[in-house]
C-alpha positions in Angstrom: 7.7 -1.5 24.3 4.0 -2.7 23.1 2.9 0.8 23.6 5.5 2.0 21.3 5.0 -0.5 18.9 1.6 0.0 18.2 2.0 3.8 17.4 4.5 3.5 14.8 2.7 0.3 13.2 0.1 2.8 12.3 1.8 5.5 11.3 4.1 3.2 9.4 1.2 1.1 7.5 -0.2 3.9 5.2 2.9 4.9 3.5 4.0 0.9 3.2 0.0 1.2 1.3 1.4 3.6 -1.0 4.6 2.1 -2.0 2.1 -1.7 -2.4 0.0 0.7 -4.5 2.9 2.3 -6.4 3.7 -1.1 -7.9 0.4 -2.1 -9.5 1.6 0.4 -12.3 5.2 -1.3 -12.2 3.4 -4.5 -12.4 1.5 -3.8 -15.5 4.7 -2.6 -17.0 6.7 -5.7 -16.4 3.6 -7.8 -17.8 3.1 -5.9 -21.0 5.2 -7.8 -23.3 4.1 -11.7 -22.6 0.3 -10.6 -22.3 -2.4 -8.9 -24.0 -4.0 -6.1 -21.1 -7.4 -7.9 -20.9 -6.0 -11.3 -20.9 -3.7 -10.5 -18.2 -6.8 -8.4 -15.9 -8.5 -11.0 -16.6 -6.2 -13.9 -15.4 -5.6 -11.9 -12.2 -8.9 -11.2 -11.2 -9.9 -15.3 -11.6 -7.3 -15.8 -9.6 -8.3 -12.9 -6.8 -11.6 -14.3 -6.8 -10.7 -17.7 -6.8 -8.7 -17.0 -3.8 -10.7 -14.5 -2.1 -14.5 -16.9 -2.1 -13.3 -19.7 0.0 -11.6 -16.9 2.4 -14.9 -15.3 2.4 -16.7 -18.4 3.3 -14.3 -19.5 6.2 -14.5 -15.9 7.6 -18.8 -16.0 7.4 -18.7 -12.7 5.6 -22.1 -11.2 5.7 -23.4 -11.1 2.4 -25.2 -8.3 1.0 -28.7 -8.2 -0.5 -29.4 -8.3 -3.7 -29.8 -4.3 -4.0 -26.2 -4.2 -1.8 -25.2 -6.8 -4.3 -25.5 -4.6 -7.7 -23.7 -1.4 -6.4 -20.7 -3.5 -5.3 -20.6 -5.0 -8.8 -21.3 -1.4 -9.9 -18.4 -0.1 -8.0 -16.0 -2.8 -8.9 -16.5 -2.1 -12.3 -15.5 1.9 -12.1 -13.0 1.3 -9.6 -10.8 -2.0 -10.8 -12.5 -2.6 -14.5 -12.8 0.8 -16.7 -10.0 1.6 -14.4 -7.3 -1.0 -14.2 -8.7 -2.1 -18.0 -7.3 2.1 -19.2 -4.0 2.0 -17.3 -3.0 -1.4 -18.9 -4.2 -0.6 -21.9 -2.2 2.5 -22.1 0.9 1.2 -20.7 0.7 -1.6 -23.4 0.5 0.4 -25.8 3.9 2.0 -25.2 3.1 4.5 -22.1 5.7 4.8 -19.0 4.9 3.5 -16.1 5.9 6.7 -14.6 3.7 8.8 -16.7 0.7 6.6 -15.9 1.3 7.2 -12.1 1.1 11.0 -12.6 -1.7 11.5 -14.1 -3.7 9.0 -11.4 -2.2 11.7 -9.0 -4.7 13.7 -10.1 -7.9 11.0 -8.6 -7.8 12.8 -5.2 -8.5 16.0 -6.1 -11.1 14.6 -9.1 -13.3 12.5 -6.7 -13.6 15.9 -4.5 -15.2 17.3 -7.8 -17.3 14.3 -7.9 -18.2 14.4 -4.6 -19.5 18.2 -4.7 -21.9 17.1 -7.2 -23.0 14.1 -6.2 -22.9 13.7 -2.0 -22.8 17.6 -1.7 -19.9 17.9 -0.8 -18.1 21.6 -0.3 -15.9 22.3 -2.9 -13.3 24.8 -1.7 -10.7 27.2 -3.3 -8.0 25.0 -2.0 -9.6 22.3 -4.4 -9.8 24.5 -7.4 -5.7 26.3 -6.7 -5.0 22.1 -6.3 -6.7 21.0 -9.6 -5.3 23.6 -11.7 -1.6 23.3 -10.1 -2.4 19.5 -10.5 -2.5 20.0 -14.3 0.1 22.5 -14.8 2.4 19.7 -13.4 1.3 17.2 -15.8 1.1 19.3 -18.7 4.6 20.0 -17.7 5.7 16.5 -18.4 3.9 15.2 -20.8 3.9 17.8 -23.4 7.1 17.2 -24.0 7.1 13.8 -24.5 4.1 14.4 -27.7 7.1 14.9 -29.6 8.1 11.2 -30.6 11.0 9.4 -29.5 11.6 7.1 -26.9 9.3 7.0 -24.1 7.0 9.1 -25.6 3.3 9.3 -25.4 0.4 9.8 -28.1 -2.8 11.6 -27.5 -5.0 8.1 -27.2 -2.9 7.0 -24.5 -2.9 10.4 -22.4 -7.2 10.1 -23.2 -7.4 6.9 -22.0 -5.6 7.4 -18.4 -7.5 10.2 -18.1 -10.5 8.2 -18.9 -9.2 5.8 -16.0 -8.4 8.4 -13.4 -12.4 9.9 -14.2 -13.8 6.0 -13.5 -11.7 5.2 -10.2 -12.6 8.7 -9.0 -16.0 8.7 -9.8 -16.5 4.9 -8.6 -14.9 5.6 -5.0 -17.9 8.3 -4.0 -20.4 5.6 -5.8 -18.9 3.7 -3.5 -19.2 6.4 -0.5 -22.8 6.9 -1.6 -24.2 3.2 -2.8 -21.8 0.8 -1.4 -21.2 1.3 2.5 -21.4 -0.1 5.6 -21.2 -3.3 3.4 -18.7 -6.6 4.9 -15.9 -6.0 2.6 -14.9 -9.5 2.4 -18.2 -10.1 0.7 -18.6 -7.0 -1.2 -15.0 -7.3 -2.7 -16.1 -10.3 -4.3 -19.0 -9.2 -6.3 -16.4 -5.7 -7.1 -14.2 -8.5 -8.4 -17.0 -10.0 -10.3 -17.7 -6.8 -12.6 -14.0 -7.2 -13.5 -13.4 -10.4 -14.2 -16.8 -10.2 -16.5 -15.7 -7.1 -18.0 -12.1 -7.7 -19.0 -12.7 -11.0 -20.0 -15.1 -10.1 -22.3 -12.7 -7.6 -23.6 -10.4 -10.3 -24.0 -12.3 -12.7 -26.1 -14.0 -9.6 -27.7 -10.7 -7.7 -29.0 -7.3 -10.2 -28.1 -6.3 -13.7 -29.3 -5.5 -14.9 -25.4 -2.1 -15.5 -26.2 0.6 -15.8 -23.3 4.0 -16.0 -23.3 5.0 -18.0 -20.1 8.1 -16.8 -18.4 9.7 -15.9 -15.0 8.6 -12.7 -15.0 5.0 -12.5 -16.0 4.6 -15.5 -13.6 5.7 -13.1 -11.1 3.9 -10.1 -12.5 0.6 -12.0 -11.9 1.4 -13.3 -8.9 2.5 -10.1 -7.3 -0.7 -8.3 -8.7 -3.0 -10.9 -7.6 -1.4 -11.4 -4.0 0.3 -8.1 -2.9 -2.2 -5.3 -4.6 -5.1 -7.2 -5.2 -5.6 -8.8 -2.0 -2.4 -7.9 0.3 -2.8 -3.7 -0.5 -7.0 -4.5 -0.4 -6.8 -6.0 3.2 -4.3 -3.3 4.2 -6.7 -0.6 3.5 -9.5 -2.8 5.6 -6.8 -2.5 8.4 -5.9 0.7 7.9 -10.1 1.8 8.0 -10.3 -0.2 10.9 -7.6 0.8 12.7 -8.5 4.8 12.3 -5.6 5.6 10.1 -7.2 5.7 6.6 -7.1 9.7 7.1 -3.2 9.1 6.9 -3.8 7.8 2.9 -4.7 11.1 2.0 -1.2 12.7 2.5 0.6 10.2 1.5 -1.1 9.8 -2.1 0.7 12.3 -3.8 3.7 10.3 -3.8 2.8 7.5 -5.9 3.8 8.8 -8.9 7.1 9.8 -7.3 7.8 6.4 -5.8 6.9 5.0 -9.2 8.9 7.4 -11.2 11.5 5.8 -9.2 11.0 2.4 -9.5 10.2 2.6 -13.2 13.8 4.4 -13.8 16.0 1.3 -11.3 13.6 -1.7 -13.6 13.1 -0.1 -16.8 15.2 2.8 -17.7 12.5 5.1 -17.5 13.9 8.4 -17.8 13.6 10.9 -14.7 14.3 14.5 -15.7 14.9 17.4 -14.8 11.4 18.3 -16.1 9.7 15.5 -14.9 11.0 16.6 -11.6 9.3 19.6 -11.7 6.2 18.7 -12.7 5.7 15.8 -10.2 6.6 18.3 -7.3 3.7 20.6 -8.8 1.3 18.0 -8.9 2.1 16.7 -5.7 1.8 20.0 -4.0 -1.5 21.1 -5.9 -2.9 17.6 -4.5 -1.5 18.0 -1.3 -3.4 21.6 -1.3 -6.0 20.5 -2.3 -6.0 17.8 0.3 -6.1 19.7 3.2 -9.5 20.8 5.3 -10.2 24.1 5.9 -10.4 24.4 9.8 
């Protein structure tokens, strides 16, 4: 029975990744109205990293050296503060959830572009067929929605996910390149760092800090700090450990489905017909574009 177990642990873990993941956008959503977006990042990643040093400690993470040190903060900043910092951002300014989520389905095909040019990567015709499938299905469902109305969405915001899905792709081959082999407990924390520093500057910068305490952004921050944060964080660790990370990959391209989803059962998000269409062309152009040529 252990045998069996095992097996379907694994092959269950990366998709229960995926839905963790889906709900970081879900999670901004529901936080948008007590919170300004820097504020909030801000709050959360205090709280990750007041959570995550004493963990660290107890574990006797090996720390890195200084050099080791600066391309985790490096990589924190690309890959949870441009990043998360754009996507709230945008969704507080009035973009769906849903939306959000689509256009990050682009990052896996983007950090293969990324990682032609800077770890030499090949760059195949499967990429290029998934890239330009990839925005035919987003151009699909957000043109649209430039017309006004409810649920639509304005040039700045559409700019500024892009702008996040460029800095998470871009900081995961940094990443691949400057930051690995490194313990992740310890390296996290300096990742976490770069965030904290960078959104709270944003904060006190641009916001006036104000909060509006209530059930639900209690639970908002506490979901993004514990589940994604730390909970989704570790189970990638797992996953890397346990040789199933591969089984990410295929399962990516479903994040904007499964938060299409949950954004339409909380918030009344509209899924149409249209939106359909284009999420299935993304998915497959990313899913193409996913695959190694044998």
């Amino acid at each position: 029975m252990s045998t069996k177990t095992k097996p379907s642990l694994a092959q269950a873990t990366p998709a229960l990744f995926v839905v963790l993941w889906s709900t970081g956008f879900i999670g901004a959503r529901m936080g948008a109205p007590y919170s300004e977006p820097m504020t909030f990042l801000a709050m959360r990643f205090s709280l990750v990293l007041a959570l995550l040093l004493p963990i660290s400690l107890m574990l006797r993470a090996k720390w890195p050296t200084p050099k080791q040190a600066f391309h985790a903060f490096v990589t924190g900043l690309l890959i949870h503060g441009v990043y998360l910092a754009c996507v709230f951002w945008a969704i507080d300014n009035g973009m769906p959830a849903g939306l959000a989520a689509l256009v990050m389905g682009l990052q896996p095909v983007m950090t293969a572009f990324f990682a032609r040019g800077i770890l030499g990567e090949r760059l195949t015709r499967n990429h290029l067929f998934g890239f330009i499938l990839g925005l035919i299905g987003i151009c699909l469902v957000l043109y649209p929605r430039l017309s006004g109305g409810d649920f639509s969405v304005t040039p700045p915001q559409i700019v500024v996910v892009c702008a996040a899905m460029l800095s998470i792709s871009f900081g995961t081959v940094y990443q691949k390149r400057f930051a690995a082999n490194l313990d992740m407990r310890a390296a996290t924390i300096w990742q976490y760092l770069a965030a904290c520093l960078l959104c709270a500057g944003l904060s006190f910068a641009t916001e006036t800090q104000t909060i509006v305490w209530s059930g639900e952004f209690i639970f908002a921050l506490g979901w993004l700090t514990l589940v994604l944060s730390i909970g989704a964080i570790f189970l990638l660790l797992w996953l890397i450990e346990h040789g199933a990370v591969s089984n990410i990959a295929a399962l990516f391209y479903m994040i904007p489905a499964v938060t299409a989803v949950i954004s339409y059962l909380l918030f009344d998000e509209p899924i149409t017909l249209m939106q359909i269409l284009g999420i299935i062309i993304t998915a497959t152009g990313v899913l193409i574009a996913s695959r190694t040529a044998r």
